[in-house]
TORLUMKE-115706 format. One record per residue (C-alpha): residue number from 1; residue in one letter; x, y, z. Coordinates in steps of 0.25 Angstrom, whole numbers, plus 5000, padded with zeros to 4 digits. Example, Ala and Ser with C-alpha at 12.3 -4.5 7.8 and 13.67 -1.06 7.14 Angstrom:
BEGIN
NODE / 1 / A / 5049 / 4982 / 5031
NODE / 2 / S / 5055 / 4996 / 5029
//
This chain:
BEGIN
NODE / 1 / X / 5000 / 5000 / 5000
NODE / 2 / X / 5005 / 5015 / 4997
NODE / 3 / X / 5010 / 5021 / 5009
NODE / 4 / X / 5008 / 5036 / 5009
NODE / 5 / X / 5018 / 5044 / 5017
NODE / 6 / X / 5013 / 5049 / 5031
NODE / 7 / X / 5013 / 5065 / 5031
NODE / 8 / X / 5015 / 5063 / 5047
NODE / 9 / X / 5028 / 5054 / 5045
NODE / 10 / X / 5038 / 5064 / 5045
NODE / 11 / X / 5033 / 5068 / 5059
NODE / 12 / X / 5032 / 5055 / 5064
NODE / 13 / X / 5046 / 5051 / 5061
NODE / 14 / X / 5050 / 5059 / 5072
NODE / 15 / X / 5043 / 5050 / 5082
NODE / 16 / X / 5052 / 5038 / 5086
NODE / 17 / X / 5040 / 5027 / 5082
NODE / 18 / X / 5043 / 5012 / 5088
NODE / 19 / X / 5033 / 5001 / 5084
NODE / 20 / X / 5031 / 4991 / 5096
NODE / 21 / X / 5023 / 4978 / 5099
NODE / 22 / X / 5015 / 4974 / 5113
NODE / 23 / X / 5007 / 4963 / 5119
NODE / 24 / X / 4993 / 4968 / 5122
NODE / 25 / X / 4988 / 4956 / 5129
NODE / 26 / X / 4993 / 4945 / 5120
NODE / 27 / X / 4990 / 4955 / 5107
NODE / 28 / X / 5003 / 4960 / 5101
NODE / 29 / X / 5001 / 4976 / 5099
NODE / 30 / X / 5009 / 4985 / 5089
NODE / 31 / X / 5011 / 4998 / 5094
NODE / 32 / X / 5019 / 5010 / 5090
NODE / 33 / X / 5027 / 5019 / 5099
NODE / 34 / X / 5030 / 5033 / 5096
NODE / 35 / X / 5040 / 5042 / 5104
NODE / 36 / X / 5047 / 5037 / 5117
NODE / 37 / X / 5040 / 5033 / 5130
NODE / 38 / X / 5044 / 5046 / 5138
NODE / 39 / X / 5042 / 5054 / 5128
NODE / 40 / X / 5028 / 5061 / 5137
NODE / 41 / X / 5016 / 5053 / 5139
NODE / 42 / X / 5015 / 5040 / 5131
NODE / 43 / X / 5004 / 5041 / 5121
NODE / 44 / X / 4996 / 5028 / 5117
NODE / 45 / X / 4989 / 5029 / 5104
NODE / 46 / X / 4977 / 5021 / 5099
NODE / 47 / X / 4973 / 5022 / 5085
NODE / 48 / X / 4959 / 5021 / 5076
NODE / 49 / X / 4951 / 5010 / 5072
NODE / 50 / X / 4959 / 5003 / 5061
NODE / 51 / X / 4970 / 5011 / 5061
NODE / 52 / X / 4983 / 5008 / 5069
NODE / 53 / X / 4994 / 5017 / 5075
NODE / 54 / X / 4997 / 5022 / 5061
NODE / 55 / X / 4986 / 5032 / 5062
NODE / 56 / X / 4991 / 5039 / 5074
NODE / 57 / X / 5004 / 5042 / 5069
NODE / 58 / X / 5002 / 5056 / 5062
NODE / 59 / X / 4998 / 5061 / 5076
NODE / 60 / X / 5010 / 5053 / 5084
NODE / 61 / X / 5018 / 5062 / 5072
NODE / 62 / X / 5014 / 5075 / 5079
NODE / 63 / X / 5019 / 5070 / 5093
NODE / 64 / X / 5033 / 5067 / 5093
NODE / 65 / X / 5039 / 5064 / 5105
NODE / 66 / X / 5027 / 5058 / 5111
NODE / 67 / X / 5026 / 5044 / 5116
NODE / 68 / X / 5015 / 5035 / 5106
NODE / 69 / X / 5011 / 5021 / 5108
NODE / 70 / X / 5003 / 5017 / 5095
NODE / 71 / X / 4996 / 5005 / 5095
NODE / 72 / X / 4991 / 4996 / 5084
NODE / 73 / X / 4976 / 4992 / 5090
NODE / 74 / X / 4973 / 4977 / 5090
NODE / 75 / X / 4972 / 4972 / 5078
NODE / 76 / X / 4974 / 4984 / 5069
NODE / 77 / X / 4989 / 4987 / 5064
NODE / 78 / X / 5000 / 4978 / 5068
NODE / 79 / X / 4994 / 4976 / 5081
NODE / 80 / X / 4987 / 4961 / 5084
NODE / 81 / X / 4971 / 4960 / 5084
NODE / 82 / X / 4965 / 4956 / 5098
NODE / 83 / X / 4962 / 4943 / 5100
NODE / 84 / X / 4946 / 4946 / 5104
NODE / 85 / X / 4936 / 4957 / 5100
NODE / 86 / X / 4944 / 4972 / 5094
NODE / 87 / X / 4934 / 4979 / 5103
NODE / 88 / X / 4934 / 4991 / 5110
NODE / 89 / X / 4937 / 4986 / 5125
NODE / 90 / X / 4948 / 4975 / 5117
NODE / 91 / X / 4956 / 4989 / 5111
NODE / 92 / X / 4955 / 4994 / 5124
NODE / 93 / X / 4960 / 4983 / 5132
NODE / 94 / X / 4971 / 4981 / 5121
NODE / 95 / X / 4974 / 4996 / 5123
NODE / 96 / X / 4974 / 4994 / 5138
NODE / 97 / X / 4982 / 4985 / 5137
NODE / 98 / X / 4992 / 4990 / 5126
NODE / 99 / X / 4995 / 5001 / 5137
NODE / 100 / X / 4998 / 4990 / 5148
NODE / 101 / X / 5007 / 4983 / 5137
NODE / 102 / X / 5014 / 4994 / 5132
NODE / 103 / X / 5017 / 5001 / 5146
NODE / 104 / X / 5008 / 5014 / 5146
NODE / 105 / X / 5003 / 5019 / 5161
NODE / 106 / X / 4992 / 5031 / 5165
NODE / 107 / X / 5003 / 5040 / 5159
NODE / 108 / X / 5000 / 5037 / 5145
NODE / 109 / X / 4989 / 5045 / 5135
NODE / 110 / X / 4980 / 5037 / 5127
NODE / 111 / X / 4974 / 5041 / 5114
NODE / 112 / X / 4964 / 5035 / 5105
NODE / 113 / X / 4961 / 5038 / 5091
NODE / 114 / X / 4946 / 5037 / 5084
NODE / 115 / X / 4944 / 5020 / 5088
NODE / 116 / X / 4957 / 5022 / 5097
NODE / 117 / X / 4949 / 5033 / 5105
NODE / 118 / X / 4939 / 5020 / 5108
NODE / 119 / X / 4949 / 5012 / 5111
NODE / 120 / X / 4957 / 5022 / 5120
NODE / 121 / X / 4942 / 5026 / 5128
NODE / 122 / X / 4941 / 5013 / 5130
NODE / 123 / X / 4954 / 5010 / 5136
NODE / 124 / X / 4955 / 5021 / 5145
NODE / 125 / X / 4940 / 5016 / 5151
NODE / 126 / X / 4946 / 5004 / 5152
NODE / 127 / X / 4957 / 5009 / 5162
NODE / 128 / X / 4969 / 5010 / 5154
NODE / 129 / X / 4979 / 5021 / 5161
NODE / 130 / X / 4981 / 5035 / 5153
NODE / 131 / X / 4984 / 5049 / 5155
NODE / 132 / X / 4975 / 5053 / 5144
NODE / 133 / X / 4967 / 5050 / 5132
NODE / 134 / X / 4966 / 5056 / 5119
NODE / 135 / X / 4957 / 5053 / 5109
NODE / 136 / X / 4958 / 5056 / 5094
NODE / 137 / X / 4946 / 5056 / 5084
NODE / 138 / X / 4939 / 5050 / 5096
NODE / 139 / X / 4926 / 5041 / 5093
NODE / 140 / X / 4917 / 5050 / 5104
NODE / 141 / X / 4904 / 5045 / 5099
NODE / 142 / X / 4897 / 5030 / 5095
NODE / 143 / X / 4902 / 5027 / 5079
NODE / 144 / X / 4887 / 5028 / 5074
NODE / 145 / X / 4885 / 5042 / 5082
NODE / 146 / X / 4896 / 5049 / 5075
NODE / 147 / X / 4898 / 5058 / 5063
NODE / 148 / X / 4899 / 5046 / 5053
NODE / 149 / X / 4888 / 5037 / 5060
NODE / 150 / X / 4884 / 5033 / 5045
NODE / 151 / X / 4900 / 5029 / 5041
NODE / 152 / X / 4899 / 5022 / 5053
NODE / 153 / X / 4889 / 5012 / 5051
NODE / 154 / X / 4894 / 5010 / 5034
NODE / 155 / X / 4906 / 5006 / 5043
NODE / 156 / X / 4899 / 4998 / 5050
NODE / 157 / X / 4892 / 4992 / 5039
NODE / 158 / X / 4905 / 4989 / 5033
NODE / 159 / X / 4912 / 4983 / 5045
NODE / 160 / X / 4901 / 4973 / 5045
NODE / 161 / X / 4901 / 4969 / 5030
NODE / 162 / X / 4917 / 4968 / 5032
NODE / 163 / X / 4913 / 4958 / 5044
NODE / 164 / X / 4901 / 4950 / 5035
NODE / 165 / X / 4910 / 4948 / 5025
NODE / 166 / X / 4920 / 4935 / 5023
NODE / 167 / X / 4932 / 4939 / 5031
NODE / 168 / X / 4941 / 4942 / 5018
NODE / 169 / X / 4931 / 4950 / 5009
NODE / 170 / X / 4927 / 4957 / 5024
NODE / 171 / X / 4941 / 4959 / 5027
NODE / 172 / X / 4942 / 4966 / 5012
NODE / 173 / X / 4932 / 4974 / 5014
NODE / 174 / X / 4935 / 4982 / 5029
NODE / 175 / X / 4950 / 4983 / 5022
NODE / 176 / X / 4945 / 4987 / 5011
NODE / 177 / X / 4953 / 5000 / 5005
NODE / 178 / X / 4942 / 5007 / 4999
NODE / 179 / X / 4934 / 5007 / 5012
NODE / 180 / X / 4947 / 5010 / 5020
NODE / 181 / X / 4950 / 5023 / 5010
NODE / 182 / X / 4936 / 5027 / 5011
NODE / 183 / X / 4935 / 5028 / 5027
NODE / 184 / X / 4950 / 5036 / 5025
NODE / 185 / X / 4942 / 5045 / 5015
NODE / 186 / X / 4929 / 5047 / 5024
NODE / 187 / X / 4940 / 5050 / 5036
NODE / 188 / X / 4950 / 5060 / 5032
NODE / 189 / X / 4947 / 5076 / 5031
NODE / 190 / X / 4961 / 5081 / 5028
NODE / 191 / X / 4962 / 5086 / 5011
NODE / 192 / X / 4975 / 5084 / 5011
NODE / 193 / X / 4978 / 5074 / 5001
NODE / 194 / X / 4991 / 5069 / 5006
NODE / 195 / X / 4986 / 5067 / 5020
NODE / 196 / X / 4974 / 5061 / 5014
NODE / 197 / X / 4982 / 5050 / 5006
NODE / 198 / X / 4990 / 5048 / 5017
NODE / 199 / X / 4978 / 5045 / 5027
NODE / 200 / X / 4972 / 5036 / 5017
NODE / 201 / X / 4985 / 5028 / 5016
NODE / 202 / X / 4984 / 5025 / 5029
NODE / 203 / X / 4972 / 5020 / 5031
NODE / 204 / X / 4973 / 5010 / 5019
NODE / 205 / X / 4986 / 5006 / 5027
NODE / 206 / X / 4981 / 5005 / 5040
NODE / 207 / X / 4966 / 5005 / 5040
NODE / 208 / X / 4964 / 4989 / 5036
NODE / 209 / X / 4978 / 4986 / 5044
NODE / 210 / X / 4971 / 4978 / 5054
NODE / 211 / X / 4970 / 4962 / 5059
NODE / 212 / X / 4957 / 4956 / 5055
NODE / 213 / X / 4944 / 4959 / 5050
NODE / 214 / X / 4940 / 4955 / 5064
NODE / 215 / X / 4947 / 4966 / 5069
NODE / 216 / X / 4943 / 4978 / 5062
NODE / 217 / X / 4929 / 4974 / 5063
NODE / 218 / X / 4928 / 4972 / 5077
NODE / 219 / X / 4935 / 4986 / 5079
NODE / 220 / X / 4927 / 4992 / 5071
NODE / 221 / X / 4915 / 4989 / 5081
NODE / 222 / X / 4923 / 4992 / 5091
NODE / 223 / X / 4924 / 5007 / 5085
NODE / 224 / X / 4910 / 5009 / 5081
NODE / 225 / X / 4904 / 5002 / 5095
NODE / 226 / X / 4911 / 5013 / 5104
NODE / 227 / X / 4915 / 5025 / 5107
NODE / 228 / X / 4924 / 5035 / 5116
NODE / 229 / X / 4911 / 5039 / 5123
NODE / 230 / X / 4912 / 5026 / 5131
NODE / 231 / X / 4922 / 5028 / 5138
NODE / 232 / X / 4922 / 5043 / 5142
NODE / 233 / X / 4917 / 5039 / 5157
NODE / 234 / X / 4929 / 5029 / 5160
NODE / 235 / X / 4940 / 5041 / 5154
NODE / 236 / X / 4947 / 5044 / 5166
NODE / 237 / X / 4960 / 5050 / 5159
NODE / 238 / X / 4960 / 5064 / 5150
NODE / 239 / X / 4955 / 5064 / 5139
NODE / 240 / X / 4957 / 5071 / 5124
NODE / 241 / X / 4949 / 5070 / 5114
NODE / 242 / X / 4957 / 5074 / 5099
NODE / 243 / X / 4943 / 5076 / 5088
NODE / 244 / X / 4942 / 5079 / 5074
NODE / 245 / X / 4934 / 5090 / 5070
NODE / 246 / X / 4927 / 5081 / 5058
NODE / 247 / X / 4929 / 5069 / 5062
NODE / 248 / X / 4919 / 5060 / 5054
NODE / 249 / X / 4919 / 5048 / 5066
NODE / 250 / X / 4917 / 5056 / 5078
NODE / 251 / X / 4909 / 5069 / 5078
NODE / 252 / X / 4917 / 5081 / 5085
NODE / 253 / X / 4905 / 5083 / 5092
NODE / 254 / X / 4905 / 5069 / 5099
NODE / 255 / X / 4921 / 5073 / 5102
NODE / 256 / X / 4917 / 5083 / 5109
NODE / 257 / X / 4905 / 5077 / 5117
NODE / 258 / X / 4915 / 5067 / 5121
NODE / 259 / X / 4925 / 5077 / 5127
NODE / 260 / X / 4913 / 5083 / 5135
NODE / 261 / X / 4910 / 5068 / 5142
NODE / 262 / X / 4924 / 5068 / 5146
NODE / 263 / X / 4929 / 5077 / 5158
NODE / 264 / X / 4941 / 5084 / 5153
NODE / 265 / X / 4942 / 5079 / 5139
NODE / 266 / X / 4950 / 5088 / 5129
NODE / 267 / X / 4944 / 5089 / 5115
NODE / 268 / X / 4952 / 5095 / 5103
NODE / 269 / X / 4948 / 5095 / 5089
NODE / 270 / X / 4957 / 5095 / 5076
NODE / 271 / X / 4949 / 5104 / 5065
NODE / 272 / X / 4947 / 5101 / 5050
NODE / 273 / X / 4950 / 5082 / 5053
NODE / 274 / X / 4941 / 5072 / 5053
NODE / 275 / X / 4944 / 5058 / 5061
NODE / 276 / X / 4958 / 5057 / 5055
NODE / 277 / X / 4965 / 5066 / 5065
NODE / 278 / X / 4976 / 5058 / 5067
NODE / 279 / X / 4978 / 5058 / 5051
NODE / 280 / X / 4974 / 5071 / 5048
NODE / 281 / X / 4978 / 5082 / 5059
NODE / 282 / X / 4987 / 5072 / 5069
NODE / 283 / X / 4993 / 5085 / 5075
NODE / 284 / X / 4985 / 5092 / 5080
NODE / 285 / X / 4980 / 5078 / 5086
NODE / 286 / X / 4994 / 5075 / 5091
NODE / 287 / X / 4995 / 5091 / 5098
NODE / 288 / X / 4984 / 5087 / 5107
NODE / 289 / X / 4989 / 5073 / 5110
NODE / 290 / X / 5002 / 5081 / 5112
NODE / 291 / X / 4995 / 5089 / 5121
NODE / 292 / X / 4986 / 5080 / 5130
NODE / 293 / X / 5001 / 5073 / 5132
NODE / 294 / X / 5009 / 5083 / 5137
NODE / 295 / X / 5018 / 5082 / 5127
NODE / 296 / X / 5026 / 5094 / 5116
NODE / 297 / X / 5017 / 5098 / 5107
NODE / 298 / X / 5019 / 5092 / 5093
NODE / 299 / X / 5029 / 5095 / 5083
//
């Protein structure tokens, strides 16, 4: 497949980047570190539904000098599938666990990305330690409430005939590269042509780079069935949310109905980007991680 250059790789070539594995539980885990542990607070990213750590990497550019723990979820990237159900309490307890295996304490920040928001919400109630959470493009309302309820359920639709069908032709289908460049399509905003080619590279490299049909089905209901909202009541730890001002999965407004159930909750929005922020605007993203860390501003 034709690789289109990163227009971020030049800024994170000055983040030393070491690629790492872990047993979660009997599960072998890729992960990805970013900086040196010292270097501040140690951050622990968790990425979107069928992404991987890929995805995060234009806003670890912006923060160099920060210490980044990037995880493949289970059965997405290089990391291995779970040996049970890909729901949302199993990525949580992987995640929980992850932190255990990989030595993080209260000290360190959590943040969550779009499906990784769930995950990280869940966690959290759950009773993993963490200074803070951050939460970027979170999902802040039920997947058939939002501003794409009707995409939604065409998803849905899809999911299920890619469940229906025989496991090869199925398979075809939910990797299918016409369906994987339309959802790039429906998702960017940005006109520029370059960063447009170049997100749409990486979602035809990465978008389909997971175990199993079982897999990406399963997580599928896991990102549809829940929400952030569930979890606000068990959030014991700061919380900061990062929202687009068009994003086309999660309506501002819900963003910010969210902050208001959360006692001290910080809400920033990035103008002018749709659910992409970590493609399309990463630094003004990683200024407020930056921020919440305690940590020099980007360069």
């Amino acid at each position: 497949m034709k690789v289109v250059a990163s227009p971020y790789a030049a800024l994170l070539d000055r983040t030393p980047m070491v690629a790492r594995t872990a047993q979660v539980e009997g599960t072998p885990a890729a992960y990805w570190e970013y900086g040196r542990a010292g270097d501040g607070p140690t951050l622990l990213f968790v990425h979107g539904f069928r992404g991987d750590h890929h995805g995060l990497e234009p806003v670890i550019a912006y923060l160099p000098g920060v210490h980044i723990l990037a995880p493949d979820l289970p059965g997405f990237g290089l990391s291995a599938a779970l040996p049970g159900e890909h729901s949302i309490d199993a990525y949580a307890a992987w995640v929980r666990a992850f932190g255990v295996a990989v030595g993080l304490d209260e000290h360190a920040i959590l943040l969550g990305h779009s499906f990784g928001s769930i995950v990280v919400g869940a966690a959290l109630a759950g009773g993993m330690p963490a200074a803070a959470a951050i939460f970027v493009n979170p999902i802040a309302a039920p997947a058939l409430a939002g501003p794409n309820a009707v995409g939604t359920r065409l998803a849905s639709l899809y999911y299920r005939v890619g469940e229906a069908l025989p496991e090869r032709a199925g398979g075809a289908l939910l990797k299918s590269p016409l369906v994987v460049r339309g959802s790039s399509m429906f998702l960017a905003k940005t006109r520029e042509k370059p960063l447009r080619a170049w997100i749409h590279n990486q979602h035809a490299r990465y978008f389909s780079a997971y175990a199993s049909r079982r897999v990406v089905l399963e997580s599928f209901r896991a990102s549809v069935e829940h929400d952030l909202t569930e979890y606000v009541g068990a959030l014991r730890v700061p919380v900061h949310l990062v929202a687009a001002e068009h994003d086309d999965i999660t309506a501002l407004s819900d963003v910010q109905a969210l902050a208001d159930r959360i006692p001290g909750a910080t809400l920033t929005v990035i103008p002018k980007v749709g659910h992409l922020i970590h493609y399309e605007t990463p630094r003004p993203a990683a200024e407020r991680i930056a921020e919440v860390a305690g940590v020099a501003p980007v360069g």
